[in-house]
C-alpha positions in Angstrom: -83.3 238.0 298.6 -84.8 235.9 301.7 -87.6 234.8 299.6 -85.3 233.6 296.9 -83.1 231.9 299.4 -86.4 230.1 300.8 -88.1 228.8 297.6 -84.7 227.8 296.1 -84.7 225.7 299.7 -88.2 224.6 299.1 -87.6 223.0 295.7 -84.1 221.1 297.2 -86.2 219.8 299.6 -88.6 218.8 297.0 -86.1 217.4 294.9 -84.2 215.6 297.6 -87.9 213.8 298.9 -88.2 212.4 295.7 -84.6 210.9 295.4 -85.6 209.5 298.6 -89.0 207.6 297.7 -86.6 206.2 294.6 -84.2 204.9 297.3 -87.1 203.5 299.4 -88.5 201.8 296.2 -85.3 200.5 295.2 -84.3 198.9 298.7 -87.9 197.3 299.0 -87.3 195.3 295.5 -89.5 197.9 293.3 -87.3 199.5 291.2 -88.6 201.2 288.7 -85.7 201.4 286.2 -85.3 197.9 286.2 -88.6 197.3 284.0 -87.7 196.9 280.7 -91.2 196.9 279.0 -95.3 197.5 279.3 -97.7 195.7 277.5 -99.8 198.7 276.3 -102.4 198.0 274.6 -104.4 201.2 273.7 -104.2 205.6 273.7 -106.0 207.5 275.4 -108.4 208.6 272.2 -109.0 205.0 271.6 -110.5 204.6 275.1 -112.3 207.6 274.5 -113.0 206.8 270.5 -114.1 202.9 271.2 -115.8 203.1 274.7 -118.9 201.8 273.7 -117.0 198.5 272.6 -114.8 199.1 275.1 -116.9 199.8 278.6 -117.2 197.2 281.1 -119.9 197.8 284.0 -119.3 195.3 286.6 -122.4 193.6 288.7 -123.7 195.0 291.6 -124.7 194.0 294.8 -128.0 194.4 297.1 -127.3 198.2 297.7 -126.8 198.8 293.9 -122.9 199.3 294.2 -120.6 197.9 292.1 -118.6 194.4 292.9 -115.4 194.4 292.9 -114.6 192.2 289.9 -110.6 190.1 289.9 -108.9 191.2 286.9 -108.9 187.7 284.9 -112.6 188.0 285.3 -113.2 190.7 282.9 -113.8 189.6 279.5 -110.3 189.9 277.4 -111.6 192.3 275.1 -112.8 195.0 277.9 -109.2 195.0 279.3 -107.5 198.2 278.6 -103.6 198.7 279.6 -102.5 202.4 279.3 -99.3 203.9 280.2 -98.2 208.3 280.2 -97.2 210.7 282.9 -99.2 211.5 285.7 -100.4 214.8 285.2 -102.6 215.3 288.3 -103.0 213.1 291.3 -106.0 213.5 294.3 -105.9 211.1 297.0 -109.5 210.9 298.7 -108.8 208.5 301.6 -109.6 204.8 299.8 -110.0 206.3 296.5 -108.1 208.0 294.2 -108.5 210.2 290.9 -105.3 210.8 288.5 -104.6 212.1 284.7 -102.4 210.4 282.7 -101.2 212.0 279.3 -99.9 209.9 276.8 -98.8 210.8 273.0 -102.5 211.1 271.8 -104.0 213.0 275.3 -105.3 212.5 278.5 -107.6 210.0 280.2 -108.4 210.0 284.1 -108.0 207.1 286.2 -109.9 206.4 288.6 -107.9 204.0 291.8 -109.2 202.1 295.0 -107.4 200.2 297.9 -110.3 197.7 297.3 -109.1 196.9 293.3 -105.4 197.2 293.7 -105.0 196.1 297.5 -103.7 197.9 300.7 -100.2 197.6 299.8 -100.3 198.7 295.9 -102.9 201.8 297.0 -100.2 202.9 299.5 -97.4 203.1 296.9 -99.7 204.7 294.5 -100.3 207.0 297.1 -96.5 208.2 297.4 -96.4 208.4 293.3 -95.3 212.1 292.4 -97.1 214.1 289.4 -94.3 213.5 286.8 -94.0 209.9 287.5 -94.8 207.7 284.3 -97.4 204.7 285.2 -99.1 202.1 283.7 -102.9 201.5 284.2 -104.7 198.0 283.4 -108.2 197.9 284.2 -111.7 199.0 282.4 -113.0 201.7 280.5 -115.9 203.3 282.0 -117.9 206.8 283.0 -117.6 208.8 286.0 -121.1 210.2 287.6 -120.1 213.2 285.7 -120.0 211.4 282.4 -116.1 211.3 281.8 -114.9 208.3 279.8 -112.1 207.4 282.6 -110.6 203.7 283.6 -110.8 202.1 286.6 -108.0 200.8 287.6 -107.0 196.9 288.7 -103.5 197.5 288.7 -100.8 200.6 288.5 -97.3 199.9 287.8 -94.4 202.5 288.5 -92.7 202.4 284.9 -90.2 206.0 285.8 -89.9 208.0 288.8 -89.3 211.2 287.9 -86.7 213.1 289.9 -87.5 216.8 288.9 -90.4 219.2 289.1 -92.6 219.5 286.3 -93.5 223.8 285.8 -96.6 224.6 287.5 -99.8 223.4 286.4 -102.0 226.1 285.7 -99.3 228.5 284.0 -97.3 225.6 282.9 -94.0 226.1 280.3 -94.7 229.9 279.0 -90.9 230.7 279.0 -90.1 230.3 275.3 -86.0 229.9 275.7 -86.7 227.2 278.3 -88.9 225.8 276.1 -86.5 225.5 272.9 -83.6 224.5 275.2 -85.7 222.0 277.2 -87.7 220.3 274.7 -88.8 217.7 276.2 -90.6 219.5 278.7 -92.3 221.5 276.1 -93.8 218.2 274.8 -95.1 217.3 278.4 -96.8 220.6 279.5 -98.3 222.2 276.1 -100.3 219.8 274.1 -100.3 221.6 271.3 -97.0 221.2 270.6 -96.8 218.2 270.6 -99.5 218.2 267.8 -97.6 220.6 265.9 -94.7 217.6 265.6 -96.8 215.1 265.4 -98.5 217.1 262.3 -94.9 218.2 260.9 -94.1 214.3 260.6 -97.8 213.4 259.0 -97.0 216.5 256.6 -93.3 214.6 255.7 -95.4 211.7 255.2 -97.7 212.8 252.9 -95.0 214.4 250.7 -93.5 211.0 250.1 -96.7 209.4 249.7 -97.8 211.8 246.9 -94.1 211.6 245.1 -94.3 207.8 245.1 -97.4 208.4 243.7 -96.0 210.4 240.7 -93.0 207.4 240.5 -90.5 209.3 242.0 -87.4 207.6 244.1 -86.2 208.7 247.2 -82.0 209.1 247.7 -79.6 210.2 250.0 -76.6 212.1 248.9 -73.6 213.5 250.7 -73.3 216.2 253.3 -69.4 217.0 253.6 -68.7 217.9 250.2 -65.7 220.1 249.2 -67.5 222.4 247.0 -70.9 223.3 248.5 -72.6 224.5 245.8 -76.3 225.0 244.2 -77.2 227.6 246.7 -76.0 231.5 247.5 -75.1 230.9 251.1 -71.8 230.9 253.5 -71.3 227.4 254.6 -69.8 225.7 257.7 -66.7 224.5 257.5 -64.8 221.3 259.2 -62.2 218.7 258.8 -61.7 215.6 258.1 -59.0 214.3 260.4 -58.6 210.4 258.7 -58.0 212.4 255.0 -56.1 215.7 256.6 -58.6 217.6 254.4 -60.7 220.8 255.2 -64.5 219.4 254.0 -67.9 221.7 254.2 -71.3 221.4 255.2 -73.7 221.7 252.0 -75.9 224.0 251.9 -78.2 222.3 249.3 -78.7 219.2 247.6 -79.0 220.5 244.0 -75.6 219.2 242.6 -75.4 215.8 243.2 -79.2 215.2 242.5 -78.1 216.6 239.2 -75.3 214.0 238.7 -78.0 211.1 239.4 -80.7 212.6 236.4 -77.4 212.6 233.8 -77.1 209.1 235.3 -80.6 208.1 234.4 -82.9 208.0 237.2 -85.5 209.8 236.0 -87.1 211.1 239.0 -85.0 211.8 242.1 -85.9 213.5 245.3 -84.2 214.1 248.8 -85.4 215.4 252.0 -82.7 215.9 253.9 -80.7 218.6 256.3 -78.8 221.7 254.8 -76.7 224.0 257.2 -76.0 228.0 256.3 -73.5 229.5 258.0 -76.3 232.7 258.5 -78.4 234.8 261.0 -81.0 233.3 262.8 -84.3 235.2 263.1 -88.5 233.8 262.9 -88.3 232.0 259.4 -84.5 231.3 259.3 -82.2 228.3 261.1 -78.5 227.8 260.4 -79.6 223.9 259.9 -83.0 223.2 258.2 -84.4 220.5 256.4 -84.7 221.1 252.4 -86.6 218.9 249.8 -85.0 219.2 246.6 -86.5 217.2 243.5 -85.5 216.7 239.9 -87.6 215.5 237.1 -86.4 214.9 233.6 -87.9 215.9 230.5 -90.0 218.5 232.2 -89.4 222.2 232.6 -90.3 225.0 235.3 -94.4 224.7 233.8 -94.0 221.0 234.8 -92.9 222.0 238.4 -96.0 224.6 239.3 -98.6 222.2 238.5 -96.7 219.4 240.7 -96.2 222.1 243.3 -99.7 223.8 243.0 -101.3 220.0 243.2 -98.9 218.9 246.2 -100.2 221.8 248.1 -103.5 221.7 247.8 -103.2 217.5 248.4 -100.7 218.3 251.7 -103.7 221.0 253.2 -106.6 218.2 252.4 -105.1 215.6 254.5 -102.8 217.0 256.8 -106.1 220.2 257.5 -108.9 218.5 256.4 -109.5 221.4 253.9 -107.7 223.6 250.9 -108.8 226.5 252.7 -106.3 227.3 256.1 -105.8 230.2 258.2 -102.9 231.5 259.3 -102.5 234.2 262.3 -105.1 234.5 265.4 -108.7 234.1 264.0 -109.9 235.9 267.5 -107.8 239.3 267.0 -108.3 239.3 263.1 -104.7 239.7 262.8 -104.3 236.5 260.2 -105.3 235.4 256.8 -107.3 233.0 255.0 -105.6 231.3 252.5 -106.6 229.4 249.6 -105.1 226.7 248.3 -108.1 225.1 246.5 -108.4 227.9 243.7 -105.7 228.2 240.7 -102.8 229.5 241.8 -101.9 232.9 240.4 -98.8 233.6 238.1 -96.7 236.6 237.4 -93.4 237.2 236.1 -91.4 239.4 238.8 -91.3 242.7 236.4 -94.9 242.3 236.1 -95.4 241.8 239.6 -93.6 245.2 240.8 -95.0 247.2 237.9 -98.4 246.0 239.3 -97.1 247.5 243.0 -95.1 250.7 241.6 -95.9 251.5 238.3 -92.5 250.8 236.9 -91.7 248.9 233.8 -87.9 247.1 234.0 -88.6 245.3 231.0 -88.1 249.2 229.3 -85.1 249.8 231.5 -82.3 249.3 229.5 -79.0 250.0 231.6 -77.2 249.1 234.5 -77.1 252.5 235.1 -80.7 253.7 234.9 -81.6 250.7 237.0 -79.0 252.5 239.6 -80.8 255.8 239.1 -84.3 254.3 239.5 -83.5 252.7 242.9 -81.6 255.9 244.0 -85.1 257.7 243.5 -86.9 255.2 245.2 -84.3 254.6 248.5 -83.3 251.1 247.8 -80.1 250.5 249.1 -77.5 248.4 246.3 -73.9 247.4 246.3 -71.8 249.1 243.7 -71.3 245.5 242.3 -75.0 244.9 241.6 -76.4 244.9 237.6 -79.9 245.8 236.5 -81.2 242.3 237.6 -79.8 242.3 241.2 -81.9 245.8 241.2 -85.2 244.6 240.5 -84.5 241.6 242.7 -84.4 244.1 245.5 -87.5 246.5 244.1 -89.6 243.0 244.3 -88.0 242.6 247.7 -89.3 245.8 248.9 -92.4 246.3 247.2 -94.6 242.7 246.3 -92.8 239.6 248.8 -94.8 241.0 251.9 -98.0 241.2 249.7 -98.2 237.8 248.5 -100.6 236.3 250.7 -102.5 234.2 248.0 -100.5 231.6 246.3 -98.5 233.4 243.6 -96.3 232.1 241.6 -93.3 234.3 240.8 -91.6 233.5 237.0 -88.9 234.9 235.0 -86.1 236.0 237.5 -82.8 237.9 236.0 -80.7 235.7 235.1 -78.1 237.9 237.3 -79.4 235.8 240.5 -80.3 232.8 238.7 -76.7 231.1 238.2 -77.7 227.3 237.5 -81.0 228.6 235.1 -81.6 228.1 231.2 -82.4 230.9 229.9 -85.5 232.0 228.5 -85.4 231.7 224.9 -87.1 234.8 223.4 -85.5 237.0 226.6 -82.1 235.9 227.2 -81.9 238.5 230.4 -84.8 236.6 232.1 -84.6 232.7 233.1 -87.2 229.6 233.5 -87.6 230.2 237.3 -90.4 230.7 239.4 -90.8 230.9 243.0 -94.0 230.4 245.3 -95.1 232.8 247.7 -98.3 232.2 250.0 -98.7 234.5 253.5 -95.5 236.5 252.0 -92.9 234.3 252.1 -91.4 232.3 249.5 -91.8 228.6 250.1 -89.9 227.3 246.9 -87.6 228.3 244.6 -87.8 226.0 240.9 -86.0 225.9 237.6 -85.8 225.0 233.7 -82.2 223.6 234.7 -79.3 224.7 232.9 -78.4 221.5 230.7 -75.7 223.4 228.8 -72.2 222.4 229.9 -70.8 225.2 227.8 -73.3 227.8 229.3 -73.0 226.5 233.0 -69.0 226.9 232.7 -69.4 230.9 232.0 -71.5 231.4 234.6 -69.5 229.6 237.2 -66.7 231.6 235.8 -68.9 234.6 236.7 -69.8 233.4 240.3 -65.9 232.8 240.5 -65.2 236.7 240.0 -68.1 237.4 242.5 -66.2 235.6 245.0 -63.3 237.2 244.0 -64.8 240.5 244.3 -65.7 239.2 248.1 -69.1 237.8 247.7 -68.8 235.3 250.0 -72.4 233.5 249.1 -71.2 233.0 245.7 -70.8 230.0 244.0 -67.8 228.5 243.0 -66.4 226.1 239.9 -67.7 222.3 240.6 -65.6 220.5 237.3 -66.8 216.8 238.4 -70.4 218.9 237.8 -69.5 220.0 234.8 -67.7 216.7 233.6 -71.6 215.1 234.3 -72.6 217.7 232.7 -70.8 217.4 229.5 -71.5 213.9 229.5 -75.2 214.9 228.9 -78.2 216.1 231.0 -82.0 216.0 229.7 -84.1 218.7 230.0 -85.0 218.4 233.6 -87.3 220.6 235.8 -85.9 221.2 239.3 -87.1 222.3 242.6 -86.7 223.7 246.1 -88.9 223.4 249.1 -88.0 224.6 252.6 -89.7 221.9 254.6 -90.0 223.8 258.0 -91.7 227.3 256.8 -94.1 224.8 255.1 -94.4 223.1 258.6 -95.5 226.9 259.8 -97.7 227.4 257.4 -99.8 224.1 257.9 -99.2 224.0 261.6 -99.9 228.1 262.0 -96.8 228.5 263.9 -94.9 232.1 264.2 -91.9 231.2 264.1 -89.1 228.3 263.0 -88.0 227.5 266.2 -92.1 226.0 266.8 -91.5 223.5 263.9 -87.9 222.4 264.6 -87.6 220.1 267.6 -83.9 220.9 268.5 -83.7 224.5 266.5 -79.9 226.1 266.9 -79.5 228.3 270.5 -76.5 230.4 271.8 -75.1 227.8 274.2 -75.5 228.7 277.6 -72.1 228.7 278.9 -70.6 229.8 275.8 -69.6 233.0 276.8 -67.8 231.6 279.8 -65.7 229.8 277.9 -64.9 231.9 274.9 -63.6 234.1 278.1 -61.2 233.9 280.8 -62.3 233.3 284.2 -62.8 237.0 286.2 -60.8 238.3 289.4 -61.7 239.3 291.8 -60.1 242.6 291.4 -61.9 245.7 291.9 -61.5 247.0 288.1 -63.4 243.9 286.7 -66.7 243.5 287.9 -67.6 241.3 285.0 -69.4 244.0 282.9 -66.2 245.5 281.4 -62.6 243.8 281.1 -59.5 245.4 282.2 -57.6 247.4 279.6 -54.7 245.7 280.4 -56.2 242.6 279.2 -56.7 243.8 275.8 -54.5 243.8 273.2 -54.5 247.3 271.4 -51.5 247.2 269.4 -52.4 247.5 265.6 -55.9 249.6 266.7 -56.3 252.7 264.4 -59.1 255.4 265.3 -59.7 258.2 263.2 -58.6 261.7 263.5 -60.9 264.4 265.0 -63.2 266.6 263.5 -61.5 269.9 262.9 -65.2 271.3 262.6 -66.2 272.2 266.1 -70.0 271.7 267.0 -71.8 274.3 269.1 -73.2 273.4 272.4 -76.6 274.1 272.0 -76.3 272.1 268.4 -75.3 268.3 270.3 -77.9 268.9 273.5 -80.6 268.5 270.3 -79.9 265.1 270.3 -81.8 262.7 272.5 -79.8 259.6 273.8 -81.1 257.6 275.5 -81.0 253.9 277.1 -82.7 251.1 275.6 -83.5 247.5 276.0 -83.3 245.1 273.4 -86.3 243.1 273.5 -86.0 241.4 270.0 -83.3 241.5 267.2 -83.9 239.4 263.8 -82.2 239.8 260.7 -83.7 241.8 258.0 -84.5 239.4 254.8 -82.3 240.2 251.8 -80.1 242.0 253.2 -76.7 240.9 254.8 -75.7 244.0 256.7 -78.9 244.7 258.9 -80.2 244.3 261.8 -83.6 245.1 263.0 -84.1 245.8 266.6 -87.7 245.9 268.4 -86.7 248.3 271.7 -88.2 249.1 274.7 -87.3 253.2 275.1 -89.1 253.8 278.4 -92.0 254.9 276.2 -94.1 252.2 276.4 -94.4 251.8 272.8 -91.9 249.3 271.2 -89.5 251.0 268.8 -88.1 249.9 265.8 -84.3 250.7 264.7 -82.2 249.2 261.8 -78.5 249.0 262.0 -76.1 247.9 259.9 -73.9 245.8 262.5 -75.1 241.9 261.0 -71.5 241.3 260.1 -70.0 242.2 263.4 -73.0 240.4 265.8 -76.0 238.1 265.9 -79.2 239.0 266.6 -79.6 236.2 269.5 -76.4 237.6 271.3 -77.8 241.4 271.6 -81.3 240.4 272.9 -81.6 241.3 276.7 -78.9 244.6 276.5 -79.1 247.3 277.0 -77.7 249.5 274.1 -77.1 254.0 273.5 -79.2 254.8 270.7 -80.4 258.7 269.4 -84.1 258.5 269.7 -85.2 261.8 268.0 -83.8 261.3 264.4 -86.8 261.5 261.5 -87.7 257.5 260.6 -86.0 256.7 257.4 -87.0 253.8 255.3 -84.3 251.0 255.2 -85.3 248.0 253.2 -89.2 248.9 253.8 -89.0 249.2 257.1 -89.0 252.6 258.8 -86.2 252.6 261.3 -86.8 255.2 264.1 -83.4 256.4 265.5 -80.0 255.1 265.3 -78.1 252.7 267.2 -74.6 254.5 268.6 -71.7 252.0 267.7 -67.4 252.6 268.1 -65.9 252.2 265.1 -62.4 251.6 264.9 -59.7 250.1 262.2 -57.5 247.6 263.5 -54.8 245.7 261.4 -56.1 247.5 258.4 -59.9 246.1 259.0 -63.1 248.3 260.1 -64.1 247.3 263.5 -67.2 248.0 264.8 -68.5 247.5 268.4 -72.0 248.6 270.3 -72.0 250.9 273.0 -73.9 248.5 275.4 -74.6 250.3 279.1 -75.0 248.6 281.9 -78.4 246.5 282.5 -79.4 248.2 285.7 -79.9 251.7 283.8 -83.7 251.7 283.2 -85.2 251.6 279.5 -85.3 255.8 278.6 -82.8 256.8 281.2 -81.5 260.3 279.3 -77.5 260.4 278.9 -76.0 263.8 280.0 
């Protein structure tokens, strides 16, 4: 505790030197915050691209040093003005080497009393790594050959008045790193280059649509029916109308309305928000292409997808060949976007994986008695199509590393779809999947208003039944409906898992500059401040602070169990140490726990409606640890999470039994 006490003093004092040196600068006329602009004329990588244009070597004298040569006496085109943070600063007495990084890199400086004067050198000297600066002077190479400038003058642009993380570990801490952004971009290049790529890769897309005449539009997002996607949305109001208004959560519908309108060829790239978990490849808000073309179908939109791609990876990679994963551990693929891109309807596909044929299943029923056999989890709601939705699921997304393009879908999960004509169960809808996951989704659209009124009638009973990602009746769709659509071919992309793919990242949150967090301080004021009373530590609240009236619990268990029966079961402690929400499925959870083992455990656990995975990393949670794995969803889940279930107001309530966080991971409960 001492130690803490000390280096939280240290940094203070750090802090409060620098606050100082601003004060210093600001009562000696030098205020840094009171420069409004910096002539800079080049990047670092254009010093370093152009130096042979660029170098100046100044005349020497008798000994063979170099003069000092006045600024307006270097030739206008050798004059180089640069401006970044200082990375690294090392004063050596009348001379002085420094890295600035700007947005393309780094470049050293190289800084003498003798070019910038007694005065200037001695401010430089007080500049703090952190500090922005800009350099004029001349591009040249050190003894050891780095391209570097020497500087003839150095202007304090920003004075930094924090601490950037330390050098050589710099920013590892990836929750600082999502909440604190901008310090993300300063210590890890690569980042950086991952945004800068993300916005080439936007680019690009546009360029290539323009290039097939298509128009760029905006359309709302507060709609009051949020539509064209099967997704909860978020909810808000509008206080100038008094009216409740939603976030959409695509951009299908009123893309629609412009195509019965006449524009031909209309695309939008533009931000959707789901009112869902959040895990690797998910975000509650994410940026969505959607385009429409008329007088195409679904054929038309795989060969403009399959072309885009393989365009997108030659000038955003250099190549139609990428690889994905960690080269150096083997743990990745490569993936090749330059050959024709494979095609399967989805019953082919999981006849391919599992033998079985749902084109010769004929019922509801033996589709229920097939996934029974095979441990696939349904609702009692689900039809024959929503079954081999989840047999694909579980037994061909993960294997789809090639680019594959998935056709035919039931027409059960395919609400806005035509229909196939010689297989009215099936509809014109593919899907693409490269590395195993599915990176767009694209119709034949449904141009029948007759048709599309039955089938939002359908998504209306689903919603009814308490589907709450189900669709609902949109009449001003189908009144542009009725007054005529052309056959159009639609399609999906979801911008940022394309990011990941192109970039190699692992996860959503790499591609998304500002991706959705738990805020910090939201449990403090979701709760009410704690006492300092001796039953509320701040772990558990008092029970008289709860309100229990209209809890129901179960009756016991008449059945008694013997003794020797219960000590079989192993419970123990364990830390969460990563919780993401297991695709397809609404209800689970999937939990990567340290048990005390040193091996990482994996449990499943139905709890997604009652929590989020980002609010149970870091707890410590009860959970049986010598149950057989059984498969859930594909995914063999090792033990069982212990929960308290209770019924309150006529609702099941479910809560985790969470222990406190200074029992060790594998501690046994007796």
């Amino acid at each position: 505790m001492p130690a803490k006490n000390n280096n939280s003093q240290d940094t203070n004092s750090l802090l409060q030197i620098r606050r100082d040196k601003l004060k210093a600068l600001q009562e000696a006329g030098r205020d840094p915050f009171k420069i409004t602009k910096y002539d800079q004329t080049h990047h670092s990588t254009d010093v370093k691209e152009h130096f042979d244009e660029l170098e100046f070597k100044p005349p020497v004298d008798e000994d063979g040093k170099n003069k000092v040569v006045p600024l307006d006496e270097i030739p206008a085109e050798k004059v180089v003005s640069v401006a970044g943070r200082m990375m690294f600063k090392r004063v050596m007495g009348k001379a002085s080497f420094a890295n600035i990084r700007d947005l393309k890199g780094d470049i050293q400086i190289y800084v003498t009393r003798n070019d910038i004067g007694d005065d200037e050198y001695a401010y430089f000297k007080k500049y703090d790594v952190g500090d922005i600066i800009g350099v004029k002077g001349f591009a040249f190479k050190t003894k050891t050959g780095e391209i570097s400038i020497h500087a003839k003058e150095v202007t304090l642009l920003s004075k930094s008045l924090q601490i950037l993380p330390e050098k050589f570990h710099g920013l590892t801490d990836t929750d600082i790193r999502y909440r604190q952004r901008y310090l993300d971009l300063i210590m890890n290049p690569e980042v950086k280059d991952t945004f800068v790529k993300r916005s080439q890769i936007i680019a690009e897309i546009r360029r290539f649509l323009a290039g097939r005449n298509f128009m760029e539009v905006e359309t709302p997002m507060l709609v009051h029916n949020a539509g064209g996607a099967a997704a909860r949305p978020f909810e808000t109001h509008y206080n100038s109308l008094d009216e409740d208004v939603k976030l959409r959560i695509s951009l299908e519908l009123y893309l629609k309305r412009l195509i019965v309108g006449g524009l031909e060829r209309v695309y939008e790239i533009g931000r959707v928000f789901r009112n869902e978990g959040v895990d690797t490849k998910h975000n509650p808000e994410f940026t969505l292409m959607e385009l429409y073309q008329a007088y195409t179908d679904y054929n038309g939109m795989m060969e403009l997808t399959e072309s885009m791609f393989r365009d997108l990876a030659e000038k955003v990679c250099g190549s139609t060949k990428i690889y994905y994963g960690s080269k150096e551990d083997g743990t990745g693929h490569e993936i090749d976007l330059g050959k024709p891109f494979r095609r399967l309807t989805m019953v082919e596909a999981i006849k391919e994986q599992t033998g079985i044929d749902f084109d010769q299943v004929q019922t509801d029923e033996e589709a229920k008695k097939i996934a029974d056999e095979h441990h696939i989890a349904y609702e009692e709601r689900h039809k024959k199509g929503d079954i081999v939705n989840l047999f694909f699921d579980e037994y061909c997304e993960a294997k789809m590393i090639q680019p594959t393009f998935i056709m035919d879908h039931p027409i059960e999960i395919s609400p806005l779809t035509k229909k196939k004509p010689d297989d009215p169960s099936k509809v014109e809808r593919f899907e693409l999947y490269i590395n195993g996951w599915e990176m767009c989704n694209a119709y034949s659209e449904l141009n029948d208003p007759i048709d599309q009124r039955e089938r939002f009638a359908e998504q209306d009973r689903l919603a009814a039944a308490g589907d709450e990602e189900a669709n609902h009746t949109d009449e001003d769709f189908l009144n542009a409906m009725e007054v005529g659509m052309p056959p159009t071919g639609g399609i999906g992309y979801g911008i940022d898992r394309l990011c990941m793919l192109l970039t190699n990242s692992e996860a959503i949150r790499d591609v998304i500059l500002f991706p959705t967090l738990k805020s910090l301080d939201a449990d403090s004021e979701s709760k009410p401040a704690s006492t300092a009373s001796g039953d509320n530590n701040g772990f558990f609240t008092p029970n008289s602070k709860i309100d229990f009236s209209g809890v129901k619990v179960e009756d016991f268990l008449a059945d008694q169990v013997d003794f020797d029966t219960f000590c079989k079961s192993d419970f123990r402690a364990v830390k969460v140490k990563a919780c993401e929400a297991v695709p397809k499925s609404k209800k689970l959870l999937q939990f990567t726990l340290d048990d005390g083992s040193g091996t990482d455990r994996t449990i499943l656990s139905g709890i997604h409606k009652y929590y989020e995975p980002e609010e149970l990393v870091g707890k410590t949670l009860l959970a049986i640890v010598n149950l057989p794995p059984r498969k859930m969803m594909g995914i063999d889940s090792c033990g069982m999470i212990i929960s308290a279930v209770d019924e309150k107001n006529g609702e099941e309530e479910l809560h985790v039994v969470m222990l406190d966080n200074h029992i060790p991971a594998g501690a046994k409960m007796c």
